[in-house]
DOKOL-281646 format. One record per residue (C-alpha): residue number from 1; residue in one letter; x, y, z. Coordinates in steps of 0.02 Angstrom, whole numbers. Each point is the difference from the previous one (the first is absolute). Layout:
N
<pt><pos>NUM</pos><code>A</code><xx>X</xx><yy>Y</yy><zz>Z</zz></pt>
...
***
This chain:
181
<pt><pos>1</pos><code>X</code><xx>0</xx><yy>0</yy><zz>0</zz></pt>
<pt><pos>2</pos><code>X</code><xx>78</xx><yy>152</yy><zz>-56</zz></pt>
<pt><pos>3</pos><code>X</code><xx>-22</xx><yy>164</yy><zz>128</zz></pt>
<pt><pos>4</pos><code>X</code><xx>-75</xx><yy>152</yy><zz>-38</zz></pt>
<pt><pos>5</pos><code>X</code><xx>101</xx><yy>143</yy><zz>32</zz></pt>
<pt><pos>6</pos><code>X</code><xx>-171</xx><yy>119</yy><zz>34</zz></pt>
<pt><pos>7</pos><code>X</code><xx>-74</xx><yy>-115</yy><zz>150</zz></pt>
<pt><pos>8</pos><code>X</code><xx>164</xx><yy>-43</yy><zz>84</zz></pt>
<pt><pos>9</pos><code>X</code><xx>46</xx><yy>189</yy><zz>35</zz></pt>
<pt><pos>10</pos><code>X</code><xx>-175</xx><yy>50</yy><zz>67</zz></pt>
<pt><pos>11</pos><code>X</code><xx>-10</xx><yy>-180</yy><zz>97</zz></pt>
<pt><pos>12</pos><code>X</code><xx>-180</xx><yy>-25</yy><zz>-80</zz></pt>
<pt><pos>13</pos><code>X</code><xx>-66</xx><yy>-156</yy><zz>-78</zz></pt>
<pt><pos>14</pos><code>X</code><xx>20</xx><yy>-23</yy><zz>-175</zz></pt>
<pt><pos>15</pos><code>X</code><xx>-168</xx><yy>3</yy><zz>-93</zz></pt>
<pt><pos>16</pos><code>X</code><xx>-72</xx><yy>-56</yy><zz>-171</zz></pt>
<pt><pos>17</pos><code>X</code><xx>125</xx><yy>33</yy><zz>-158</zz></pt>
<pt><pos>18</pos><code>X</code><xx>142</xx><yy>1</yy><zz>137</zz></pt>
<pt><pos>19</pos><code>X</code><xx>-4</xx><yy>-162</yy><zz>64</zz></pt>
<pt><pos>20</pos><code>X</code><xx>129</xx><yy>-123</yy><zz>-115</zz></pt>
<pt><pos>21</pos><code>X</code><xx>-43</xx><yy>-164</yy><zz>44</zz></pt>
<pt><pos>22</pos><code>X</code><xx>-63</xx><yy>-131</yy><zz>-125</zz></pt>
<pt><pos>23</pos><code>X</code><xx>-121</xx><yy>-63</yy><zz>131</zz></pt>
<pt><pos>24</pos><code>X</code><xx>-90</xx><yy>51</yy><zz>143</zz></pt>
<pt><pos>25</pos><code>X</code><xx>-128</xx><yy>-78</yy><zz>129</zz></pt>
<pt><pos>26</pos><code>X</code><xx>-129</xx><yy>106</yy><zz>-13</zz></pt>
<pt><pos>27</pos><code>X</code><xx>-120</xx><yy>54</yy><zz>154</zz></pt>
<pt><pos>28</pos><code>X</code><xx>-180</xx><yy>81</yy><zz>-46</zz></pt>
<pt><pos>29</pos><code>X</code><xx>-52</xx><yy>154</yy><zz>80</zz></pt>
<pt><pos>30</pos><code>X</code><xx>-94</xx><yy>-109</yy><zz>129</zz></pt>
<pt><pos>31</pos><code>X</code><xx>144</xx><yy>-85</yy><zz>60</zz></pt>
<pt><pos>32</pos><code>X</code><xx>-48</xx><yy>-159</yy><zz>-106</zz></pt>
<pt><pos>33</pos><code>X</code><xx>147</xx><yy>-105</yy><zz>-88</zz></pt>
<pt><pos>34</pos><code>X</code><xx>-16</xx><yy>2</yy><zz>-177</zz></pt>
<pt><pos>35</pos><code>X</code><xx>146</xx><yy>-101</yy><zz>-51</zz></pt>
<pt><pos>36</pos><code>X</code><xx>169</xx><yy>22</yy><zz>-88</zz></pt>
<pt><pos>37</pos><code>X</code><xx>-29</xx><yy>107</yy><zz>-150</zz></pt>
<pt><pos>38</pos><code>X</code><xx>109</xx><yy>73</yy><zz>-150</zz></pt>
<pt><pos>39</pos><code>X</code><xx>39</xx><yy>181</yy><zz>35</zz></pt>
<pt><pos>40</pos><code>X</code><xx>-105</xx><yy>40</yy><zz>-136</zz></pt>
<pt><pos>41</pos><code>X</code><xx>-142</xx><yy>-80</yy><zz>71</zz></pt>
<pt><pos>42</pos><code>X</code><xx>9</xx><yy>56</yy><zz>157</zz></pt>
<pt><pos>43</pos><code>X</code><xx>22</xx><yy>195</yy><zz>-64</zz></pt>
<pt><pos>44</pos><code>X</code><xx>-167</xx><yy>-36</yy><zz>-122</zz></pt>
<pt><pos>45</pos><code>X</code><xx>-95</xx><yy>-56</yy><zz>178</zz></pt>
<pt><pos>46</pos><code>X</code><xx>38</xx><yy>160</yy><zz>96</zz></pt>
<pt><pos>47</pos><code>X</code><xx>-37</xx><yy>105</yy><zz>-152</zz></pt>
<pt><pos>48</pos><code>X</code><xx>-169</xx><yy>-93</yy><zz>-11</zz></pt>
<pt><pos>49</pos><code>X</code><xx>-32</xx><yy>23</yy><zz>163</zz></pt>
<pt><pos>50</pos><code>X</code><xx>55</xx><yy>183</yy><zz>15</zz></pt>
<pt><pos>51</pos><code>X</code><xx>125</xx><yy>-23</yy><zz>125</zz></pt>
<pt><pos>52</pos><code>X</code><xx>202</xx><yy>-2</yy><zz>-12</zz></pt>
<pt><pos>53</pos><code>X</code><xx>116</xx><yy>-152</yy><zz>-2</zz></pt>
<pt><pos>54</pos><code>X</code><xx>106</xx><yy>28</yy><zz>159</zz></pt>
<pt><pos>55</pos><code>X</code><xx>166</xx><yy>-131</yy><zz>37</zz></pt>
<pt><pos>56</pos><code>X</code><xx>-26</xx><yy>-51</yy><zz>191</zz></pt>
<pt><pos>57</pos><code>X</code><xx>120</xx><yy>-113</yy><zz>28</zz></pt>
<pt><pos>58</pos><code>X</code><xx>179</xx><yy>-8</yy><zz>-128</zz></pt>
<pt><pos>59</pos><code>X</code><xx>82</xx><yy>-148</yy><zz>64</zz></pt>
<pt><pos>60</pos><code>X</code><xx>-112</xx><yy>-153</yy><zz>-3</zz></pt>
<pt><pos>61</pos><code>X</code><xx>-14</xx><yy>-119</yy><zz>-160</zz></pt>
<pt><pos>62</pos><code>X</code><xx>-104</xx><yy>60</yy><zz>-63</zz></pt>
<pt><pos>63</pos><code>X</code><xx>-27</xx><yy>216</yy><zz>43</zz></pt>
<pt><pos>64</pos><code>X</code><xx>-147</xx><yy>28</yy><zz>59</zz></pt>
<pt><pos>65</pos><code>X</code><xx>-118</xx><yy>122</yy><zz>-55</zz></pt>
<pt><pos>66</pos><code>X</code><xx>-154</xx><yy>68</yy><zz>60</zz></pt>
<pt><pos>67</pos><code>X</code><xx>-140</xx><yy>101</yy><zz>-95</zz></pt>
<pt><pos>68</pos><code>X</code><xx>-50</xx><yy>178</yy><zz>97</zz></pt>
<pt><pos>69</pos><code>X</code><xx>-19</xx><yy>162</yy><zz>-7</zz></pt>
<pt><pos>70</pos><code>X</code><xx>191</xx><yy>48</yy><zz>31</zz></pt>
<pt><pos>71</pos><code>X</code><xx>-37</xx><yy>192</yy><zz>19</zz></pt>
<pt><pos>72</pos><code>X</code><xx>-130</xx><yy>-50</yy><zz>141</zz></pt>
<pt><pos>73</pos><code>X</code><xx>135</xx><yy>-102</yy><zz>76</zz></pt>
<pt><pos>74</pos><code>X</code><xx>103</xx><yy>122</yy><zz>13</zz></pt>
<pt><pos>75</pos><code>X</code><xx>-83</xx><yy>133</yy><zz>95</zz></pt>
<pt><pos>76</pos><code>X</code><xx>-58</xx><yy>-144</yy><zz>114</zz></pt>
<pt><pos>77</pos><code>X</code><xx>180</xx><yy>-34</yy><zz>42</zz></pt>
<pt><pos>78</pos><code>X</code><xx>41</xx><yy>205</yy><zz>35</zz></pt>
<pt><pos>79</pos><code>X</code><xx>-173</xx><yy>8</yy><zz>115</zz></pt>
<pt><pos>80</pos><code>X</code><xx>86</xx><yy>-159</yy><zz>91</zz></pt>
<pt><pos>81</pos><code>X</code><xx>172</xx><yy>64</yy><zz>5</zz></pt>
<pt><pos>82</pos><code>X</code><xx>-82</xx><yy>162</yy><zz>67</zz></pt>
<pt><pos>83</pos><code>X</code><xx>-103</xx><yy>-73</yy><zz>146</zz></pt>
<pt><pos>84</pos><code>X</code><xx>160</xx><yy>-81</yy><zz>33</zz></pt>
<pt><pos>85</pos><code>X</code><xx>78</xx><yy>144</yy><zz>-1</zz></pt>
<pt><pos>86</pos><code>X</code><xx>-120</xx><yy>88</yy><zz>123</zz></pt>
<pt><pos>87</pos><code>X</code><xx>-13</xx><yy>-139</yy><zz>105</zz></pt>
<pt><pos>88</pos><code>X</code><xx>216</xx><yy>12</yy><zz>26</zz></pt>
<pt><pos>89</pos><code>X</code><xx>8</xx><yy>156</yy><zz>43</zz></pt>
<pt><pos>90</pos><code>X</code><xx>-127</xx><yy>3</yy><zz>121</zz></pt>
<pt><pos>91</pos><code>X</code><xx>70</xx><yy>-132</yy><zz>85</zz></pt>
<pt><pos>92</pos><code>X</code><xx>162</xx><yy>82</yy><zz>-13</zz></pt>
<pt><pos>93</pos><code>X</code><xx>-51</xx><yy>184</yy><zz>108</zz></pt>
<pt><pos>94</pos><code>X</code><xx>128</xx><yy>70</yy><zz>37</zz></pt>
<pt><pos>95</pos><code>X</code><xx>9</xx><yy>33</yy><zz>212</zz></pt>
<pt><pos>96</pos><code>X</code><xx>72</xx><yy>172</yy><zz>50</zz></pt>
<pt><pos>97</pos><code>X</code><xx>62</xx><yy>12</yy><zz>187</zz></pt>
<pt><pos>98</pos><code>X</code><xx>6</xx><yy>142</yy><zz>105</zz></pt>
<pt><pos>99</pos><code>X</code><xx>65</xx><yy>33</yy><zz>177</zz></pt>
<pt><pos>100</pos><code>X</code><xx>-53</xx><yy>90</yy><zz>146</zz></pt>
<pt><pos>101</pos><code>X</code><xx>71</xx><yy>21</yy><zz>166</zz></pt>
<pt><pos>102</pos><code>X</code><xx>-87</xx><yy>4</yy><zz>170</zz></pt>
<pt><pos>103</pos><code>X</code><xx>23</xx><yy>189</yy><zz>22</zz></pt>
<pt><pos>104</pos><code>X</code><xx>-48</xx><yy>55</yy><zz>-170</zz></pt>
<pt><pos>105</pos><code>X</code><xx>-29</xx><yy>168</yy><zz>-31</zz></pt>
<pt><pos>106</pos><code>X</code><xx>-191</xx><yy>57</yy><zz>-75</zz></pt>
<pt><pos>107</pos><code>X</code><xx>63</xx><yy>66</yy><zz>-161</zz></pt>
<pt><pos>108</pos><code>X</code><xx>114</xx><yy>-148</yy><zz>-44</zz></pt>
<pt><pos>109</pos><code>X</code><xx>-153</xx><yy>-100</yy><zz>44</zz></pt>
<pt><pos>110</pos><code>X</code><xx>-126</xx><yy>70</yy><zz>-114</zz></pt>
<pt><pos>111</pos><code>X</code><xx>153</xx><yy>7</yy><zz>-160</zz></pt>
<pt><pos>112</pos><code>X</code><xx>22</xx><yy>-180</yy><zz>3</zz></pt>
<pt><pos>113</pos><code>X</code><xx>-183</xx><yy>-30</yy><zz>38</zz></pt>
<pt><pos>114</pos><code>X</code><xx>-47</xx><yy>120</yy><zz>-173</zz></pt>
<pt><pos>115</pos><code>X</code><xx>160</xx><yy>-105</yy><zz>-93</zz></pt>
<pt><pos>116</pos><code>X</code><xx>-77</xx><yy>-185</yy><zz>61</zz></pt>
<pt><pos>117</pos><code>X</code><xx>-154</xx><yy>81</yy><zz>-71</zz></pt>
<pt><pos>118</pos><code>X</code><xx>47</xx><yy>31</yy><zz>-146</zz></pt>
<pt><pos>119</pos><code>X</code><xx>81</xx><yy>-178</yy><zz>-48</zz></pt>
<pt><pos>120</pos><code>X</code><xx>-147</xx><yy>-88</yy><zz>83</zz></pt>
<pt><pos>121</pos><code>X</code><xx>-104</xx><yy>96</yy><zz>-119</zz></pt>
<pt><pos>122</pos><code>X</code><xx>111</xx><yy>-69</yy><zz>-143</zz></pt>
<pt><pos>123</pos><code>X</code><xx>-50</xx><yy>-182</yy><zz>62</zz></pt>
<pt><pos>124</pos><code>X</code><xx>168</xx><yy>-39</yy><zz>93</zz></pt>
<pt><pos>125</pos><code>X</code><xx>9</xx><yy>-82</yy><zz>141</zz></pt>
<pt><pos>126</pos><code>X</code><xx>77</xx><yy>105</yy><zz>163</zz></pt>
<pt><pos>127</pos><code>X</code><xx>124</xx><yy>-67</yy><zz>160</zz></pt>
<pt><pos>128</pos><code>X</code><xx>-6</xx><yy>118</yy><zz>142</zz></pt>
<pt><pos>129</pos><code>X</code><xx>147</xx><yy>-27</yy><zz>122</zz></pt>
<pt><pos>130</pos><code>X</code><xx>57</xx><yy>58</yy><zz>190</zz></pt>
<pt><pos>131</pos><code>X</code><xx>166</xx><yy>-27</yy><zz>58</zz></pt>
<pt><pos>132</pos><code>X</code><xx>41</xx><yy>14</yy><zz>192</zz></pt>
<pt><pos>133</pos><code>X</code><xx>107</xx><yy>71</yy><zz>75</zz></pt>
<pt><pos>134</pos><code>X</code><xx>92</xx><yy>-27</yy><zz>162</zz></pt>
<pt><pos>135</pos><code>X</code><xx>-120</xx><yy>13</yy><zz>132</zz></pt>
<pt><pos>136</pos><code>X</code><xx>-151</xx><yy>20</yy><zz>-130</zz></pt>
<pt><pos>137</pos><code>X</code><xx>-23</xx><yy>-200</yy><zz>7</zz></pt>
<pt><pos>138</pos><code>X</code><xx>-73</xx><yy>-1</yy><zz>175</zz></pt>
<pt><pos>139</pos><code>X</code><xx>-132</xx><yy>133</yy><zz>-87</zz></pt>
<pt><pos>140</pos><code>X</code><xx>-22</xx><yy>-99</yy><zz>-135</zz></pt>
<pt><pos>141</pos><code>X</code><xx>-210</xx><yy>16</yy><zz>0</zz></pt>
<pt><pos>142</pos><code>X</code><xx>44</xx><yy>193</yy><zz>-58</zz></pt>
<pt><pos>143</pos><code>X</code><xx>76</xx><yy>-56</yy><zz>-165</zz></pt>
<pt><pos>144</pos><code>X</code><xx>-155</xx><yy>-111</yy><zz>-18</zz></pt>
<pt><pos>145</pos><code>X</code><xx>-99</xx><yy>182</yy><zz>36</zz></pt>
<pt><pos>146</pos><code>X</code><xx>117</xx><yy>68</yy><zz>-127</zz></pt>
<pt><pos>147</pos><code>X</code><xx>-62</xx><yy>-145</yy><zz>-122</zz></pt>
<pt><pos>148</pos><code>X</code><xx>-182</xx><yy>20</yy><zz>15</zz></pt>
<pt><pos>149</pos><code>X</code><xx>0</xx><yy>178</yy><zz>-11</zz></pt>
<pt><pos>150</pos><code>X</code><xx>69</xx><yy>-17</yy><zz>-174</zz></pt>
<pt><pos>151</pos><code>X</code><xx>-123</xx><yy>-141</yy><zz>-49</zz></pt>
<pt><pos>152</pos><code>X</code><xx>-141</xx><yy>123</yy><zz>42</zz></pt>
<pt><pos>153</pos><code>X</code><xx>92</xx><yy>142</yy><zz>-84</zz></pt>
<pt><pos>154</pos><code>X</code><xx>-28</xx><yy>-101</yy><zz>-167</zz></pt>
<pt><pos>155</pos><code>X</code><xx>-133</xx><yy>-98</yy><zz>33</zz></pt>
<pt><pos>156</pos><code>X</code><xx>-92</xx><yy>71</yy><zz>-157</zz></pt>
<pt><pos>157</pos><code>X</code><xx>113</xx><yy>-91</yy><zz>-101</zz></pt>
<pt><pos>158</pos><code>X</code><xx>63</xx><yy>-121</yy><zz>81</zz></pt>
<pt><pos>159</pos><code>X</code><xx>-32</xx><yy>-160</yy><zz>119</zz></pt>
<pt><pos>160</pos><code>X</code><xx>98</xx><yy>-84</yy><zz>125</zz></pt>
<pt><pos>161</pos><code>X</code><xx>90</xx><yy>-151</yy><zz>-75</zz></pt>
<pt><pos>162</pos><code>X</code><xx>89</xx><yy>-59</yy><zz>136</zz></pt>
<pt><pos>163</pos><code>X</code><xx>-27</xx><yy>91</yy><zz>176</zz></pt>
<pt><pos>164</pos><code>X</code><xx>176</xx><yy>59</yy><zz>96</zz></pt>
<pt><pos>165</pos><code>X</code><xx>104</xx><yy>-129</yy><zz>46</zz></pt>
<pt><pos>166</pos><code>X</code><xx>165</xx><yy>15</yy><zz>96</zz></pt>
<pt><pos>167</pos><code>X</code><xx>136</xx><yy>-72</yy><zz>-64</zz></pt>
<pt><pos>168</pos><code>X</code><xx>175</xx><yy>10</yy><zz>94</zz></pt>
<pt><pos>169</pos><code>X</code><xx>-1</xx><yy>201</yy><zz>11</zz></pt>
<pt><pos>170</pos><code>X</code><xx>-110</xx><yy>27</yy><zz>-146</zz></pt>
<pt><pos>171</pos><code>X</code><xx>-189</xx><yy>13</yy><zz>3</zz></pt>
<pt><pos>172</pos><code>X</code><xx>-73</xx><yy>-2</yy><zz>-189</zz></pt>
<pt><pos>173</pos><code>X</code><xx>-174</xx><yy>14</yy><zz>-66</zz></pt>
<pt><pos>174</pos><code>X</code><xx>-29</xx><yy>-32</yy><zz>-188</zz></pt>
<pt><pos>175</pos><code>X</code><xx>-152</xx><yy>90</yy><zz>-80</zz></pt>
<pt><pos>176</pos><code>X</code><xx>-83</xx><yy>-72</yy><zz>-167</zz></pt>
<pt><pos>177</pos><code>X</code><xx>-110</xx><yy>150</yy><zz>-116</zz></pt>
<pt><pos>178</pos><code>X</code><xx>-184</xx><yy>-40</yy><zz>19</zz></pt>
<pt><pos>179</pos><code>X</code><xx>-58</xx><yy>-103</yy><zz>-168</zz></pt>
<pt><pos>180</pos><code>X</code><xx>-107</xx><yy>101</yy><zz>-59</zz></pt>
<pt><pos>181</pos><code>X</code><xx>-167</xx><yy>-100</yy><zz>-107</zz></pt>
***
């Protein structure tokens, strides 16, 4: 079987007057077997039938062929790849972390509260985190204060994923955006 220098650069199936074989097995547009057919055959079925002769399969004995509506086909496989697509990426969110201390000032406080905001608004996912200090472990139910405070500073947009947890001297929080239907 000689290759076509037109499919194998766009990585698309070769179709009618492109495939070179001598014979093919040859699949109606039902899925039903029709047999091993002459090229010529084959290309007078899918012409009857209105479709396009597409090459499934190079490398059995015989190629197989199948009978469909190749244009069709294709923008099925871009709506899959695209789903596909959509479904990766939101599995891949992207989680943005921010810190806070124990004695945080009011103004620093409401910045990073506008900037988690702003990326929970874009869908991301956000990790709020506390470090202690010294003698701020034996306090630590004021970083959990701390933590709550900024869950109900962006609870418009936001849920509690996973409540404060302490961790060594870290409390963290994550937030998820609310899914909106």
């Amino acid at each position: 079987m000689e290759v076509s220098s037109i499919a194998s650069k766009n990585k698309e199936l070769y179709i009618n007057e492109q495939i070179r074989a001598k014979e093919v097995m040859v699949i109606g547009p039902n899925g039903e077997q029709l047999g091993v057919k002459p090229i010529k055959d084959a290309l007078t079925l899918a012409s009857y039938a209105g479709f396009d002769l597409v090459l499934m399969n190079p490398n059995c004995k015989p190629p197989v062929c199948k009978i469909m509506d190749y244009n069709r086909y294709k923008y099925d496989q871009k709506k899959k790849q695209k789903e596909n697509m959509k479904k990766q990426r939101e599995a891949n969110l992207e989680m943005k972390e921010y810190r806070l201390s124990v004695s945080i000032d009011v103004h620093d406080f409401n910045t990073r509260v506008v900037n988690a905001t702003k990326y929970l608004q874009k869908g991301h996912k956000v990790k709020v985190t506390i470090r202690f200090k010294g003698r701020e472990m034996a306090h630590n139910h004021l970083g959990k204060d701390v933590l709550l405070r900024f869950a109900e500073a962006t609870k418009e947009v936001a849920t509690i994923e996973q409540q404060p947890k302490l961790d060594g001297r870290f409390m963290t929080m994550i937030l998820a955006p609310i899914k909106e239907k």
